[in-house]
C-alpha positions in Angstrom: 14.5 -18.2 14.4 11.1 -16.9 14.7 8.5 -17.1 12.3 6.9 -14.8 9.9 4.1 -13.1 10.6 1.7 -13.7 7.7 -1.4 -11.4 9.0 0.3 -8.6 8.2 0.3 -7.8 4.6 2.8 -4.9 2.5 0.1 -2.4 0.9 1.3 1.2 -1.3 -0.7 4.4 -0.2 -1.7 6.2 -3.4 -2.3 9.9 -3.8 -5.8 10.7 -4.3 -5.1 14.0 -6.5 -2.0 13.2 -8.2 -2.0 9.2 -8.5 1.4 8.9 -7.5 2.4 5.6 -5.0 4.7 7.7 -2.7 4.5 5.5 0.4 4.6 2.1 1.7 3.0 0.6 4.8 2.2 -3.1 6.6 -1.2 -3.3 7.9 -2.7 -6.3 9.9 -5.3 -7.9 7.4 -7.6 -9.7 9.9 -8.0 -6.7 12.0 -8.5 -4.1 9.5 -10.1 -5.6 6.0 -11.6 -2.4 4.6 -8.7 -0.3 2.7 -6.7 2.4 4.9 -6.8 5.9 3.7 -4.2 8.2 5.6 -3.4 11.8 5.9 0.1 12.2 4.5 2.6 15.0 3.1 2.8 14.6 -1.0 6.8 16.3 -1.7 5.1 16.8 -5.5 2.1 19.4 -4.6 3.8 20.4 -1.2 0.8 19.7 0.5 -0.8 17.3 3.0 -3.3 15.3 0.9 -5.2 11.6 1.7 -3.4 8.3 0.7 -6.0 5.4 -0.4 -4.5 1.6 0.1 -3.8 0.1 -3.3 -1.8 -3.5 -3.6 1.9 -2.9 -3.7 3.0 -4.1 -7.1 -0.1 -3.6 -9.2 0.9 -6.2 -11.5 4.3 -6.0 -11.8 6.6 -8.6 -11.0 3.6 -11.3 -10.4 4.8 -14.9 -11.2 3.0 -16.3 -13.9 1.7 -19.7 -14.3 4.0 -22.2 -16.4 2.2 -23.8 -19.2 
């Protein structure tokens, strides 16, 4: 079984105008360390807009430290 790659890192894409975290991509974190912004279609305005990289759960389901 092959190992997992652990360069590559699962980051949302978040709408710029709206705010809404529509789309999910993997990105290679040693290659590219600034955030990606992409050109994408938002279903909600109809309209291509720009997608800024945000973390994927945004502090949702994060394991907590025991005490």
């Amino acid at each position: 079984m092959p190992k997992k790659n652990t360069k590559r890192k699962l980051v949302g894409l978040v709408s710029e105008t709206t705010g809404d975290r529509l789309y999910y991509t993997v990105k290679n974190t040693q290659n590219t360390t600034e955030k990606v912004s992409l050109r994408k279609y938002n279903p909600r305005t109809r309209q291509h807009e720009v997608f800024t990289e945000t973390k994927k759960n945004l502090g949702r389901n994060e394991v907590k430290k025991r005490k």
